[in-house]
N, C-alpha and C positions, 0 to 999 in steps of 0.2 A: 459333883460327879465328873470323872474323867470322861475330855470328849472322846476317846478311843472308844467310850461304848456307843458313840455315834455309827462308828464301822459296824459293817454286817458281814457275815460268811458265810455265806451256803455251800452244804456239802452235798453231793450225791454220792453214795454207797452203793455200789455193784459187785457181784461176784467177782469182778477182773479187775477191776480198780476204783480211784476215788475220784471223783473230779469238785473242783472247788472254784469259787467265784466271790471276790472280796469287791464289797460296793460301801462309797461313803453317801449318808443317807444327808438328807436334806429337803431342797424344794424344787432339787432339780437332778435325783439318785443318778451316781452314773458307775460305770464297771473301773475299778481302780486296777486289778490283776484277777488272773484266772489261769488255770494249769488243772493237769491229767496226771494221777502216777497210778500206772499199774500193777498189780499183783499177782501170784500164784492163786489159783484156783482152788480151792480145799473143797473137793465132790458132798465131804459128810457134815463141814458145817460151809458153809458156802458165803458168811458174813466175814468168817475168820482172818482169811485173807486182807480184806479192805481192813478191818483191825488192825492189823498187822503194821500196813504203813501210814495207817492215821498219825501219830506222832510225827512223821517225816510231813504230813501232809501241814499238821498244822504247826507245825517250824519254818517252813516255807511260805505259807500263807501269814505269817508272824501274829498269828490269831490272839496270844496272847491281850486283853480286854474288849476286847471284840463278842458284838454278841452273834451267836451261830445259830442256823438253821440246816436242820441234818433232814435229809429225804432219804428214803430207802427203795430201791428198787424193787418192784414186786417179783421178784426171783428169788428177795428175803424172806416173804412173804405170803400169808394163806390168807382167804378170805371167805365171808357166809354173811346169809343174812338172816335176821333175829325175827322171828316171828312176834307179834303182838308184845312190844317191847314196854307197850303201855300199861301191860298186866301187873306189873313191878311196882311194889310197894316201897322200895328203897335200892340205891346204888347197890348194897349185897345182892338183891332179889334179881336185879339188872344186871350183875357181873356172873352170877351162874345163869341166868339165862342164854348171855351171851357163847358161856363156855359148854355149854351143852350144847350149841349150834354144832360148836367145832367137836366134841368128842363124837360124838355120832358120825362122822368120816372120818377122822383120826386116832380114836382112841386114848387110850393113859396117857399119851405122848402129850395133851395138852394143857397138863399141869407142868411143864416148864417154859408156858407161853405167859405171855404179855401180850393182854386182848385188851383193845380198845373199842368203842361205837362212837361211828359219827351220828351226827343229828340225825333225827327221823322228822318226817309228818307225823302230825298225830290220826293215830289210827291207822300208820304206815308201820314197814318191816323197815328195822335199820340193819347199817351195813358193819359190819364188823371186822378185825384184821386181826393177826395173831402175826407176833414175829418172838424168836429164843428170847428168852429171858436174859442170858447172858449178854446176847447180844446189846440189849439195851444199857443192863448195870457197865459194859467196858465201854461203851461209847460216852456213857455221862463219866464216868470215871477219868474217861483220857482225855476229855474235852477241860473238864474242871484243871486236871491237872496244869492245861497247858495254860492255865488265866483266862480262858474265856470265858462266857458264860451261854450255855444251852439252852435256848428260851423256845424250840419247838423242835419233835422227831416227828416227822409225816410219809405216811404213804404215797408212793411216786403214784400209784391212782387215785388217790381225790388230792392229792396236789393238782396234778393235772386237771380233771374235771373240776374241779373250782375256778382254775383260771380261764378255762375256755369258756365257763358258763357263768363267769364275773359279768352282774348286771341284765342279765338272760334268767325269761322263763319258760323251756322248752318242757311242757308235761309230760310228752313218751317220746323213748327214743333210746338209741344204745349208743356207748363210747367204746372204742377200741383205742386201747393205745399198745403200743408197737415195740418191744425190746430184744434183744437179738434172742432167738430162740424162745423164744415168751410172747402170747398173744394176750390182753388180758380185757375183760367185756362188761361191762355194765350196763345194767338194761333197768330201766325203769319205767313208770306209767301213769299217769293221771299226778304225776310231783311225788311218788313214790317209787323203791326201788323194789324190783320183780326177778333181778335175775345180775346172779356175778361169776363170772367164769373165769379160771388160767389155764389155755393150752398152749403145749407144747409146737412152734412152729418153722421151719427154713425159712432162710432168706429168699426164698421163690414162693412165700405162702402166696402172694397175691393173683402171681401166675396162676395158681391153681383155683381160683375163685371163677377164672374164666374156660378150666377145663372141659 
């Protein structure tokens, strides 16, 4: 095997741009380069953009046998969570479960989602994410083209909540994490999740906490 798959790339996808971080892995990981290219904003599909200059990104990143890690901003993003996920007699019984979560707030529109569930407890709600379908097939499409290879697409929220709670057993309690215009909330209770929200918020949301 070529050491170049020793190289890593992480991408973050945002509606305004991409930002990427190339690390050579080892026993002592350290950041080799990293860079921001921003984009046009496309209001009706909102990943579009970051597509757009993926290719520049990863010619610049020279990603070519590098293996990649792509995060998506939950602005790409829908989430719910799956009631009684244990009822599932099989991954089919589990994948319309999940998507019945999302059609009962969204409607028809979520047949051209790509829903995924993270773990649950047992005898817990799991939490589920939906992002375009498109979105997904030109991202592995443009990744492969470039020689790399795609070895995971994650949610900027339980990316996040994973890493903060790497090694940590906190049973209730909520996560906010912060993106411009986007507040997004995970509430959970006893090692189960109870509660997932994304509002709409300004850069002065916090001020307003102390209103």
């Amino acid at each position: 095997m070529s050491l170049s798959w020793r190289s890593r790339l992480l991408l973050a996808l945002y509606p305004d741009r991409v930002v990427w971080l190339q690390a050579a892995k080892g026993l002592h990981p350290r950041i080799t380069a990293k860079s921001s290219v921003s984009c046009t904003v496309d209001k009706a599909m909102p990943w579009r953009g970051a597509l757009s200059v993926l290719p520049e990104v990863l010619r610049t990143a020279q990603a070519s046998g590098m293996r990649v890690t792509a995060i998506l901003s939950n602005r790409l993003l829908r989430y719910a969570l799956v009631p009684n996920p244990d009822s599932a007699r099989s991954r089919e019984e589990l994948d319309l479960l999940a998507r019945h979560a999302f059609a009962r707030a969204h409607g028809d529109t979520v047949a051209n989602w790509d829903i995924r569930l993270s773990d649950a407890a047992s005898g817990q709600p799991a939490l589920a994410s939906a992002v375009d379908r498109e979105l997904i097939v030109t991202l592995r499409e443009t990744i492969v083209a470039s020689g790399a290879r795609l070895v995971s697409i994650q949610p900027y929220l339980m990316a996040a909540f994973n890493h903060l709670n790497r090694g940590r057993r906190i049973r209730n309690g909520i996560f906010v994490l912060v993106e411009p215009e986007r507040l997004s909330l995970l509430a959970w209770k006893q090692e189960g999740w109870c509660g997932v929200q994304q509002v709409y918020a300004t850069n002065d949301w916090m001020d307003s906490l102390h209103g």
